[in-house]
Structure formats: structure tokens, C-alpha cells
N, C-alpha and C positions, 0 to 999 in steps of 0.2 A: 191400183194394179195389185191384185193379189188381195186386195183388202177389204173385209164388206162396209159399206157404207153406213153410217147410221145419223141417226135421228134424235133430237134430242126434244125428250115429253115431259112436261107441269103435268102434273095431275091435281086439280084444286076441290074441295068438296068439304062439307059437315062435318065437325071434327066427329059425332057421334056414329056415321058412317065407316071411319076409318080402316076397320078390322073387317069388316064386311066387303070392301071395296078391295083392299086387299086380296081376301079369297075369293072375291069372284072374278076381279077383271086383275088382276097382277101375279096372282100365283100360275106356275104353270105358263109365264110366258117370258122370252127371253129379254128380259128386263135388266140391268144392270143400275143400280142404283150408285147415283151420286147425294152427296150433302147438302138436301136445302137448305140450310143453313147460311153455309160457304155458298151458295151459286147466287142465291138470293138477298145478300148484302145487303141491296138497298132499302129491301122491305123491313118495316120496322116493326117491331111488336112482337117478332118471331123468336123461336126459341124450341132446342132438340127435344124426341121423345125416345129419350135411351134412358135403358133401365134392363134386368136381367132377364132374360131369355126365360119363360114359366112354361116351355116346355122343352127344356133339354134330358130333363131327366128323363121323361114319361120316356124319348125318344130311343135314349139310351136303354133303358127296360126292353123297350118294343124289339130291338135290333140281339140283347141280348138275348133274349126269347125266338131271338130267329137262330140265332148261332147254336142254340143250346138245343132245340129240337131237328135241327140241322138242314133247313130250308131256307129259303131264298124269298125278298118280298117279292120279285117277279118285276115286272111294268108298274109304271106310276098311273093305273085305269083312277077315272076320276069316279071318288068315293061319296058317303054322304057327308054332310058335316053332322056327325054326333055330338050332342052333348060332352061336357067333361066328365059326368060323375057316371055312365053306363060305360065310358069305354075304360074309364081308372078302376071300377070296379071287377070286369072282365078282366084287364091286366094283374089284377091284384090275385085273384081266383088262380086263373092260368099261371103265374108264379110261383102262389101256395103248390098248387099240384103238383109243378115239375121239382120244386123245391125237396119235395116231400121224398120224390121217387128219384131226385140225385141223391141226398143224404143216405138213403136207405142202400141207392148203389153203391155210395164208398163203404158202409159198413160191411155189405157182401164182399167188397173188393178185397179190403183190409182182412175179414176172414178168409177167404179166400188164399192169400198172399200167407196168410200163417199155416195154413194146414198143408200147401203147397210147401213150405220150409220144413216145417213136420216132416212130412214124406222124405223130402231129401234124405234129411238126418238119420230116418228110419231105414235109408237106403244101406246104411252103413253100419248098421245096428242089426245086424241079423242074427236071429240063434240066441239072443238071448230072454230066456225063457222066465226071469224074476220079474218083477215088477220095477220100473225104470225109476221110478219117485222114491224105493226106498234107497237106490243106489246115490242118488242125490241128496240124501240126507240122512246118512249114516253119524254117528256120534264118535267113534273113536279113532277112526281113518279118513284120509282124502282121495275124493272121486275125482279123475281126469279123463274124460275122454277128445281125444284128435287125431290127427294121422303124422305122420313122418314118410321120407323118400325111401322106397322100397329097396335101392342098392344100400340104403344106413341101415334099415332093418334087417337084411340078408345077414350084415358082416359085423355088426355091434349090439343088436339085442339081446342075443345067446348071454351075451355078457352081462347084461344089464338083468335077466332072468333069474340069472344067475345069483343075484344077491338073496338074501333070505327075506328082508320084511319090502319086497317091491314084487307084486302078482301083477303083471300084464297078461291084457288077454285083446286075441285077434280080432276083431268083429269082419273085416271086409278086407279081402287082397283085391288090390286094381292093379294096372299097368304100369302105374308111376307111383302111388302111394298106397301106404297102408296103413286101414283105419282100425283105432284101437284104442283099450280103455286100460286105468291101472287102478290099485288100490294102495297106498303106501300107510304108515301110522301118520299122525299128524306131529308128532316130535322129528321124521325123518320127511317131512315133505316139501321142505324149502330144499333140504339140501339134493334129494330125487329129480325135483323141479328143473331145476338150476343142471343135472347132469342130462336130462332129457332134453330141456332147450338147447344145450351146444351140441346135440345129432338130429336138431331141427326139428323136432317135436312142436306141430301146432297143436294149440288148445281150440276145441270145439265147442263151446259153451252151450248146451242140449237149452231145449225151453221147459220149462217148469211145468205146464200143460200134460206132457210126456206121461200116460196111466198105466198100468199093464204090463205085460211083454212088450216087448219089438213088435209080434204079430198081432197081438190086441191094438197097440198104439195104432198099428198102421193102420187099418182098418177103421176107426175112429177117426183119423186124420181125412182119410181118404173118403168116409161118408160126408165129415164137412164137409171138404172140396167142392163133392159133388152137388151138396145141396145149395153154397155158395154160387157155385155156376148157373144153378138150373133158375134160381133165383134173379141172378143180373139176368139170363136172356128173357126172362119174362121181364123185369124191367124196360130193358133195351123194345122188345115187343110192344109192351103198353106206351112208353115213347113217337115207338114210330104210328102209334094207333092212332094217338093224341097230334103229333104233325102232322097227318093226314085229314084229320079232323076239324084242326083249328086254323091250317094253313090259311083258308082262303079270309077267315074274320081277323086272323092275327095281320096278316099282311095288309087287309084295308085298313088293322087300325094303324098301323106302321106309315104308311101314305097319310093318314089322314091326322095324323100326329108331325109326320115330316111338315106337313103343306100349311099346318098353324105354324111350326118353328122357323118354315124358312120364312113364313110371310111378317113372322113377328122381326125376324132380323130385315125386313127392308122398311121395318116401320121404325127400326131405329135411325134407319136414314129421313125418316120426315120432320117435316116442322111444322109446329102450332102455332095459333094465335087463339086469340080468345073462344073464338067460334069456330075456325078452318084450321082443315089439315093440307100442308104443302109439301107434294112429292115430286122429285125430279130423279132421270133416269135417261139411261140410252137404250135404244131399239133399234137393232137392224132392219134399212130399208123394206128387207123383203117380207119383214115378220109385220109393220103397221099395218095392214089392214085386217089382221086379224086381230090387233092390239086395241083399234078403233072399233072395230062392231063389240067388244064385251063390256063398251064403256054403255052403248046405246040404251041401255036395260036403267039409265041414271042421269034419272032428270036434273039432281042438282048439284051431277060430280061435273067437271068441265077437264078438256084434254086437251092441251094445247101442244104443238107440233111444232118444232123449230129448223129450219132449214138451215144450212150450213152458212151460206150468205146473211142470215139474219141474226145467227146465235154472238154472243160475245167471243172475242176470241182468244181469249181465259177460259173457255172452258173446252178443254182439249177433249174430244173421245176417244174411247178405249179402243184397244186395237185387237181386232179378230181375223186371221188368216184366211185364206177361203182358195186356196189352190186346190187343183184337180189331183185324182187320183196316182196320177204318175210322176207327178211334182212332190206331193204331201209328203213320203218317204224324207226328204232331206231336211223340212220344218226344225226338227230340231237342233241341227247347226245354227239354222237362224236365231232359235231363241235361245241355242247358251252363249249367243254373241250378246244377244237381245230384239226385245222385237221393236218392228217398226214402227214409227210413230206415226198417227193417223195419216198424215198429208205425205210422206214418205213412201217410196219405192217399196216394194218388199222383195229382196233379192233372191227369195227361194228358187223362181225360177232360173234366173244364172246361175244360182248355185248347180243345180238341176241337169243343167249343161254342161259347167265348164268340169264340174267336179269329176264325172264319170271318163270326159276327155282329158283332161288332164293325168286321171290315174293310170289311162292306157298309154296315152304315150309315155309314161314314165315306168313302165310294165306290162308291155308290149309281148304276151306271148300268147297263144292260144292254149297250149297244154295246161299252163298256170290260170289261165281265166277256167279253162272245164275245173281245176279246183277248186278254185274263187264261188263259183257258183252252187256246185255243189257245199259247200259251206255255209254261203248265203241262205240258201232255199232250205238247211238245216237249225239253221240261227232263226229264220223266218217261221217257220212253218212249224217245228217240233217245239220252238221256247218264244215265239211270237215276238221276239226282239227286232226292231226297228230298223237296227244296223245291216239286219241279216238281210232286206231291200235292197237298201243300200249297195250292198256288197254286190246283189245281184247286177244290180248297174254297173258300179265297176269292175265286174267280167265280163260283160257286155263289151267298155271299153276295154281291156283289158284284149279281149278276143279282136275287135278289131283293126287295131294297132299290132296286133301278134302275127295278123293277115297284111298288113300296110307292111312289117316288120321280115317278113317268111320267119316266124321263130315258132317252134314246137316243142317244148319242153326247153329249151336253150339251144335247141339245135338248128342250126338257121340253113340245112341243106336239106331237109326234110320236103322241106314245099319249092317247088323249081321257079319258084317268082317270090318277087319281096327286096325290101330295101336294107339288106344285111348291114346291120350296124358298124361289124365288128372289119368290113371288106377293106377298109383303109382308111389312112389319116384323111385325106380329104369326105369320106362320109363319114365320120367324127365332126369335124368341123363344121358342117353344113346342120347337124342334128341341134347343135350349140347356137348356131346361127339361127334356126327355125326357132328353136324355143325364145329366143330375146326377142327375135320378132314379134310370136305370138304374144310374149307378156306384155310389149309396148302397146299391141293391138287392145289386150285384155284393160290395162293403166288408162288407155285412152276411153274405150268404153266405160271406164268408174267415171271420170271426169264428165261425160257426156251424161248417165245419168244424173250425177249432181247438179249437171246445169237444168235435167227434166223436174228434180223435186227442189230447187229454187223457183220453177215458172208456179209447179202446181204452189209452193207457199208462197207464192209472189212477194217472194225476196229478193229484190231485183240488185241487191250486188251481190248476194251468191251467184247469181245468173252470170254478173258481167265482172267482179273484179275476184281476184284470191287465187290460190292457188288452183283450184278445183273447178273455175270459173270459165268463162268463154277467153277468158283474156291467159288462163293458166293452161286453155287446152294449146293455143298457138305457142306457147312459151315452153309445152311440155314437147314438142314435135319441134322444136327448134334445139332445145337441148337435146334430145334424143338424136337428132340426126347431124348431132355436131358430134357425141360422144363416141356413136356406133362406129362410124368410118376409122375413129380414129384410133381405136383398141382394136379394128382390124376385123369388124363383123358390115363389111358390103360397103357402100355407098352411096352419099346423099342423093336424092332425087332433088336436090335445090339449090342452086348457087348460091357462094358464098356470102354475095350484099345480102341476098333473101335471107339467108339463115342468120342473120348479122339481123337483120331487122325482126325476124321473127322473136327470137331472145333479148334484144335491146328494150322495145316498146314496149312491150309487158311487163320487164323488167320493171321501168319504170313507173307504169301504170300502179303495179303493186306495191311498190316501194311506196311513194308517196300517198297514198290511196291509207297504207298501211301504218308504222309509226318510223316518220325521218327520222334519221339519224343512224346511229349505230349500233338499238336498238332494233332497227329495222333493216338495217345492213347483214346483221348476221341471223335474220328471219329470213331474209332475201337467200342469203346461202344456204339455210338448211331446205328450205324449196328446192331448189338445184340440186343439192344432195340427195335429196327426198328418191326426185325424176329419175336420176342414176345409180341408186342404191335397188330401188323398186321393179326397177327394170331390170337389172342384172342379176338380182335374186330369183330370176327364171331359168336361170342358166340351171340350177339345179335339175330344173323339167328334165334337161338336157344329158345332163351327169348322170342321172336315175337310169336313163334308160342303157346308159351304154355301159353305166354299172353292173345292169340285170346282167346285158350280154358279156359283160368278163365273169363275174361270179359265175354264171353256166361253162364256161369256156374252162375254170378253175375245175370246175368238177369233173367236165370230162378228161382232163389231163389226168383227176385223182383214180378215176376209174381205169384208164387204160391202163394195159397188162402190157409185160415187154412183150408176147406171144401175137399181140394186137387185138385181142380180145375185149372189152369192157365188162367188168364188173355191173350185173343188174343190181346189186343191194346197195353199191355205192353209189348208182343213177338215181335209183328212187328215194334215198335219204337223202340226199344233195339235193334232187328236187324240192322235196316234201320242206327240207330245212330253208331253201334259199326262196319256196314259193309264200312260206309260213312268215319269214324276217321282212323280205321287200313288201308285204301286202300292208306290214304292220306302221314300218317307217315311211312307204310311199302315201300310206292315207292321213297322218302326220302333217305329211310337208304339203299334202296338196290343203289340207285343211287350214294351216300355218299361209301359204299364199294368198286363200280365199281373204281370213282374219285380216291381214296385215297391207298387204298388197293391192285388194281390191275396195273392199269393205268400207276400210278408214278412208276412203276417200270420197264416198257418198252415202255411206248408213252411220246413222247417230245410235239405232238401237236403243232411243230412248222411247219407246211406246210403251201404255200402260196395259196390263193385259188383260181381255174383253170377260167379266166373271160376273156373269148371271145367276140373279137366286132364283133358279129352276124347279120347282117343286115337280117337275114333273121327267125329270132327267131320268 
């Protein structure tokens, strides 16, 4: 159900074959390799062919060569099989070159990056008309140039001018600061220093580069820049000339480099013997016949096919999903639970179901599903996240429990039909009642699939004894409809001997079946507990909804005016807040039911997961 079937294939042949058998008939198909080694125990003489992967690097190269000229290998089209030493040698070429014409771009970069700082510098350095190098290295005074806050310079420079052996001079008034350079002796420059940094004088340390005037500098600066620039785009140009060029040879050798790598990692799963190589593997039913005509080409490779019924049953197959389109969205619950093991249910599609129902009646409004959706189809479509499916389903349910519910935005007078929540204690009561119902319904369908995936393992006391079993579903339906009446949700459809017998004999059954004593006494109770803790943890479904309907009921109180008015900004933020929290905790608790409630009672989630070396992915 949900699961593809597979097949499990020997492949036997010439150990001198090996690599060739590989790329002709196993790369390129969905192959899953297991350990002849471990499957084939009883063969003697056998022993693994692992050893280090001799082309991970090339592959690494190849893939770097794709990132770095910024192309894509495309499809896995089948290539030729090249030689090693023409296609290492084109790798090696095509790496010298782009090698050549990266290095040379960071050195334009790096120029670039400095003449661009130049200019800054020169930005603020205006009007002076000396030559900048001797100011940097004058012998009997110290050069500072930087700026300070133009309200300090306004009201404390005058001052500072003022002294006789301290010459500041303006270079550049801006908005906020003001750029400037001084000259003081060098016997008075610590103590200068020292009075300029407490009116917050930063130092600007110029580059040594700096020839000329300001106006010579800048212009020097400014024709690097330019020749730096014109330089990378011819780069970047010869780049993209060379990705266009080499795409279509780089990319065949990237395939034809992956399709040795991945065939040599399934050759680690073989086993040898003196003369033969022995490979085992699983195959989707649907994919053998195209797994058996690439054998035909080989007279002395043999392929032998094992049926489920004939295979040992120690060697479990891997497990591969296979639900449809409208299902597939929720897969991933399944596998952060785990997935299913081959002979196992795969609950995707109840998830599928109950998930989207469940999150509607537990938020139940149409206005909030048009946001739900909108969100979804956001999360979908703009950032291709998975949940954002999802979501679209639960506004789906969301919308039609909003219609079952008449609520529109939290307002349940809007639509002139519907099952108003909030209309009184006795539809309170009933909403509580329905969800316990439904969760007994839901508890009882787990139990009923566990007894389908005991028939398919023909485990036949899963089938017929345990909790979960044909003997725990009469025992679940006997507690159940002894507890319900009696906390005041409806009443039994069975008279009291019936339900007396229903719960006694099973009891029984399991007890002794299970470990006597009082070890098994209080296994016996926590079953019982189980049944009425599981089932009453639905009541929530129930709470949620009528939740939603006070929270909305809350904000329209907060919005109304004593004039009788309502506040639009307080609707739509109370909206937006109460549709944005409940989407958050209702998908929570229903995914928390799923886990706990339904799951644990017929998925093990121990499947191994179905990974194919695909050279052709």
C-alpha cells in the first residue's frame, strides 16, 4: 500500500568483467545495493572488494569547474566511456586556464579595491596643491590628517588655532564632519595628539602610494580604477566565452566521471572469489525488465531474480514511497516519524485525510482559511517549501468546517446557516462529544490497520492477541463504551453482560497470552489506561474549536466602541494575530494526535530508506 515493491537480484559473472558490467548494465538504473558479503553467508571463499574511491577527486574538480564557470551539468545523457588520461588531461588544461584568469581577477580586484580607497581619501583632500608624499615625511614636525564632529570644530578649534606651534588646515567641510590635516613640532606632538583626541579627532591614516597634489593623486587613482575595471570585465567576458565553449565537453566529462564514481561505490558492495564477482541489490518491480534486457548483451554474466516468497526473510527490502500526487505533500510527517518497513502500511495517506479534517474542525472558519491559503500558495509557490501544500489543505479544511461552522472571520452571524459554536452550553457539549466520538472512530481504525499489517507479515498473534489485535479491538470498544456513558458523553449501544464480556475475555486472553502475574497485571492496566487516555485526548479537537470561537468573540468586545461602532484596526490585528497563533498550535496538536494517538498503534517506522546509486539522477 503506498509502497513499491521490489525484487531482490544476484548478479554472478567473471571477476575480470566486473567494471564493465557495472557500466553497462547497473549504472544508470535504480539499483540499490546490499552486502554480498552479509546476504551470502553461506558461500564460502568470499570476501569484500572495498578500497578508496579513484575517482572522487577527478569528480570534485569536474563539479568545481562547473561552479566556477557558473553552469550546470544539465541531464545525465549517456556519454562515451573515455579513457582516463584524455579526459585528466583536458581537466588539467581547463583548470590551468581558468586558474590563470581567477588569479589575475583577484589581482585587478585587489587594485581596484585600492585606487577605489585612494579616491575616497582624495575626496577629502582637496586644494592641496604640494605634493602629498612630502607631507608624509617631513623630518622635523608630525603630519595628521582626519576629521572631527563639525559642532566640536564650530566651537573649539578657534581655540586650538590658536596655539602658536599647532597649523591646522581645512581640507573638506561635510554635514557632520570635518576633514582636516595639522602640522605640530615633534617635541609637542604627543601632547597636541592627546588634546585633539578628547574633541574626538579621528586619525586617517592616508596610503603611502599618494604622489602629487590632491588633483594629480586623484587622477592616477582614478585611471587605475579604470583600467582595473576594464580589465575584470574582459575577464568575466573571456569566462563566460570559455562556459559557453566548454559547457557541452565539461559536462559529458562530469557524467562520465560521476557514472565511474558512483559504479565504483556499488562495486564496494561486491564480493569475490577466486574467479567471480558477486553482487546483490534491490529493484523496483516496475524498473526489471528494463534491468534484465541490459544483462542480454552477456553471455557469461547470470541475473538471478528473487521473489518475495522465495527470498530469505533476513533480508528485509528497503522502502520506497510511491503515493500520488495529492497525497505526496504530507510524506514528510511520515518520515520524521520514520518510514515504513517494507511489509507495513504506509500511513501517508490517512495522514492525507485525517490531517486536513482534523485542522478544520479545530479551526473552523472561512475568512482564516482565505489566509491560510493565501500563505500556503506563498510558502509554495514563491520559496517551494513543502508545508506551504500542506497548508493549502488545511484551508481547504479550514474553509469547510468554517461553512459546517457559519464563522467568517469570528463572526458566526455573517452566513444565515451553520452550526454556531458559541449558541449555547448544550452546542458546546455536543462539539466535545463529537470529537471523542471521532477519536474512538480514528483509535479504532489504528487497531484495524495493525491487524491488516499482521495478516500481510503473517504474524498471526499480532492478528489475534495484544493490545492492538483482533482480541484488543473488542476489549477497546468494551472499555470505551463503559467509560464514555459514564463521564457523561452519550450512551452504550450494549448491555451491561455484553460489555462485561466484551472487557472480561480479552482481558483475559491478554493477560495470560502476555506475562502472569503482576508483571502482567499492571501491563493489563496500562492497556486500559492506554484506551481512555487516547481517546479522551481528542477532546482537545473539541476545545480548539470552541477556543477559536471565544478568542474572535474576545476581540470583537475589544473592538466595540461605547457609540457602538467597531474599531477596523482592532478587527484586522486581532484577526491577523488570532488567525497567525491558532494555525501555529492547531497544526501542533493535530500532528501530536497523528504521532501519538494514532501511529503508535500500527506503524513501527522502522523501514530502511530505498537509495539508489543512480548515475543517471
Amino acid at each position: 500500500m503506498s509502497v513499491l515493491r521490489m525484487k531482490l537480484a544476484t548478479i554472478i559473472g567473471p571477476l575480470r568483467d566486473l567494471d564493465a558490467v557495472l557500466l553497462d548494465c547497473v549504472a544508470g538504473h535504480e539499483f540499490h545495493p546490499e552486502s554480498a558479503v552479509s546476504l551470502m553467508k553461506e558461500v564460502e571463499g568470499l570476501y569484500p572488494l572495498d578500497s578508496a574511491n579513484p575517482y572522487q577527486d577527478t569528480l570534485r574538480r569536474t563539479e568545481r569547474l562547473l561552479s566556477v564557470l557558473g553552469v550546470g551539468a544539465g541531464k545525465g545523457a549517456a556519454v562515451p566511456v573515455l579513457s582516463e588520461g584524455p579526459s585528466g588531461r583536458y581537466l588539467s588544461e581547463l583548470e590551468a586556464r581558468t586558474e590563470a584568469l581567477l588569479a589575475e581577477r583577484g589581482e585587478c580586484a585587489g587594485r581596484a579595491a585600492e585606487a577605489g580607497q585612494l579616491c575616497s581619501q582624495l575626496k577629502v583632500l582637496r586644494d592641496v596643491n604640494i605634493p602629498i608624499e612630502g607631507l608624509l615625511h617631513v623630518t622635523y614636525t608630525k603630519f595628521r590628517f582626519g576629521r572631527l564632529p563639525r559642532d566640536i570644530y564650530n566651537h573649539f578649534l578657534p581655540i586650538v588655532k590658536g596655539f602658536p606651534d599647532v597649523f591646522f588646515f581645512t581640507t573638506d567641510i561635510q554635514k557632520e564632519y570635518v576633514y582636516g590635516m595639522y602640522l605640530v613640532p615633534r617635541a609637542e606632538a604627543e601632547r597636541v595628539d592627546a588634546l585633539l583626541a578628547s574633541l574626538q579627532f579621528e586619525r586617517i591614516r592616508l596610503s603611502d602610494k599618494l604622489r602629487g597634489s590632491s588633483e594629480e593623486a586623484e587622477q592616477i587613482a582614478r585611471a587605475e580604477l579604470e583600467e582595473s575595471q576594464t580589465r575584470i570585465g574582459e575577464i568575466d567576458q573571456e569566462l563566460m566565452d570559455m562556459a559557453a565553449r566548454e559547457h557541452a565537453a565539461l559536462s559529458a566529462a562530469f557524467h562520465h566521471t560521476r557514472r565511474l564514481s558512483l559504479a565504483f561505490e556499488v562495486k564496494r558492495y561486491a564480493a569475490r572469489s577466486e574467479e567471480s564477482f558477486y553482487l546483490t541489490g534491490w529493484i523496483p518491480e516496475a524498473r526489471i525488465s528494463g534491468f534484465e534486457r541490459a544483462f542480454t548483451r552477456w553471455d557469461d554474466v547470470s541475473l538471478f531474480l528473487i521473489n518475495e516468497e522465495e527470498r530469505d526473510a533476513g533480508f528485509t527490502p528497503p522502502t520506497k514511497l510511491n503515493n500520488n500526487a495529492l497525497v505526496r505533500p504530507f510524506e514528510p510527517f511520515v518520515s520524521m516519524y520514520g518510514l515504513p518497513a517494507y511489509n507495513e502500511i504506509d500511513p501517508t495517506p490517512l495522514v492525507a485525510l485525517t490531517y486536513p479534517l482534523l485542522f478544520g474542525v479545530m479551526f473552523g472558519d472561512v475568512g482564516h482559511a482565505a489566509i491560510l491559503l493565501l500563505a500556503g500558495l506563498l510558502m509554495w509557490k514563491r520559496k517551494g517549501m513543502w508545508i506551504g501544500r500542506v497548508l493549502c489543505y488545511c484551508a481547504a479544511g479550514s474553509a469547510l468546517f468554517g461553512l459546517i461552522y457559519g464563522c467568517v472571520f469570528g463572526d458566526e452571524h455573517l452566513l444565515p446557516w451553520g452550526f454556531k459554536v458559541l449558541h449555547s452550553s448544550g452546542t458546546i457539549f455536543f462539539i466535545l462529544r463529537a470529537a471523542i466520538y471521532a477519536g474512538a472512530a480514528l483509535v479504532a481504525l489504528s487497531i484495524l490497520l495493525n491487524i491488516i499489517n499482521g495478516i500481510r507479515q503473517r504474524d498471526w498473534e499480532k492478528v489475534v492477541f495484544g493490545p492492538a489485535s483482533l482480541t484488543g479491538f473488542v476489549l477497546y470498544f468494551g472499555v470505551v463504551f463503559t467509560v464514555l456513558p459514564f463521564i457523561g458523553f452519550g450512551s452504550s449501544p450494549f448491555p451491561i453482560p455484553v460489555l462485561l464480556c466484551m472487557i472480561v475475555l480479552p482481558a483475559l486472553i491478554i493477560f495470560f497470552k502476555g506475562s502472569p502475574g503482576l508483571t502482567g497485571f499492571f501491563e493489563l492496566f496500562d492497556v486500559f489506561l492506554s484506551f481512555v487516555t487516547n481517546t479522551v485526548s481528542f477532546l482537545r479537537v473539541g476545545a480548539y474549536a470552541i477556543a477559536h470561537a471565544s478568542l474572535m468573540a474576545v476581540v470583537f468586545n475589544i473592538a466595540q466602541s461605547p457609540d457602538g461602532s467597531r474599531s477596523v484596526f482592532v478587527l484586522v490585528v486581532g484577526n491577523l494575530i488570532v488567525a497567525g497563533l491558532e494555525a501555529v498550535l492547531v497544526a501542533i496538536q493535530v500532528l501530536r494526535l497523528q504521532y501519538y494517538e494514532i501511529f503508535g498503534r500500527f506503524f513501527s517506522g522502522a523501514g530502511k530508506p530505498y537509495k539508489p546509486l543512480n548515475a543517471e539522477e
